[in-house]
C-alpha positions, 0 to 999 in steps of 0.5 A: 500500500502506498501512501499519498499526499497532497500539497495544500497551500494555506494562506493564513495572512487574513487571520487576526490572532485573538487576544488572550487576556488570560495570557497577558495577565500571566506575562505581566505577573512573571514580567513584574516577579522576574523585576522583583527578583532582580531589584532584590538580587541587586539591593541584596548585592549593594548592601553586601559591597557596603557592607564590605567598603565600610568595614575597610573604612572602620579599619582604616579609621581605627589604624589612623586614631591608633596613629594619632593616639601614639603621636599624641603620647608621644608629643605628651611625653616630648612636652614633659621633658621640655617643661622639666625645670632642671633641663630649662636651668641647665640650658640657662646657665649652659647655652644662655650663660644665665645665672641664679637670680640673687637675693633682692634682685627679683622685685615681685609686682604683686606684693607691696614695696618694703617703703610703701605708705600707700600712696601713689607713686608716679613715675620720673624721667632721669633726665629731661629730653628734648620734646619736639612740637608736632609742627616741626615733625610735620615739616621734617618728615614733609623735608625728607619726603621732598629728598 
């Protein structure tokens, strides 16, 4: 027995596909699912990188205030040697060539004089100077400028 078979042309270029509202509706829910997925894949990334670039940054930050905390002990302990009183006399009398105050030779301002009676004490020139009027330093310096 032989089988036969006929060619049959079909044009189906006039056919207009029917919506399926059923379909789209589904498309539209793995559309929006597959969207949700991907924002979720991507925060849940971002936060682990944060994660991740903050903790770098803790530890540099903590390298860096455990720098500065060895500095400042450092400058604490420079500051200590040079506020110590027996090398500030040594580099007196060494370097300065200063020597002990004697006794008298420091007057201190805040206690009152051995002569003091009480009453105001003005202050004197030891010698008298020349004083000049204003007028004639205005012509000397208006001379000078001329120069």
């Amino acid at each position: 027995m032989t089988d036969v078979y006929f060619v049959q042309n079909i044009d189906n270029s006039r056919l207009i596909p029917v919506r399926d509202p059923r379909r789209e509706r589904e498309q539209c829910v793995l559309a929006v699912c597959i969207a949700l997925l991907f924002f979720c894949v991507l925060g849940y990334a971002w936060q682990s990188f944060q994660i991740v670039r903050l903790g770098y940054e803790t530890e540099q930050l903590r390298a860096k205030a455990n720098g500065l905390q060895q500095w400042n002990r450092s400058l604490r302990l420079e500051q200590a040697s040079l506020r110590d009183p027996i090398r500030i006399y040594s580099l007196a009398e060494q370097d300065l060539g200063m020597s002990t105050a004697a006794p008298g030779q420091v007057i201190r301002m805040d206690e009152p004089m051995p002569s003091d009676s009480g009453a105001p004490v003005l202050a004197e020139a030891s010698q008298s100077l020349p004083v000049a009027s204003p007028g004639s330093l205005w012509s000397q310096s208006r001379g000078q400028a001329g120069q």
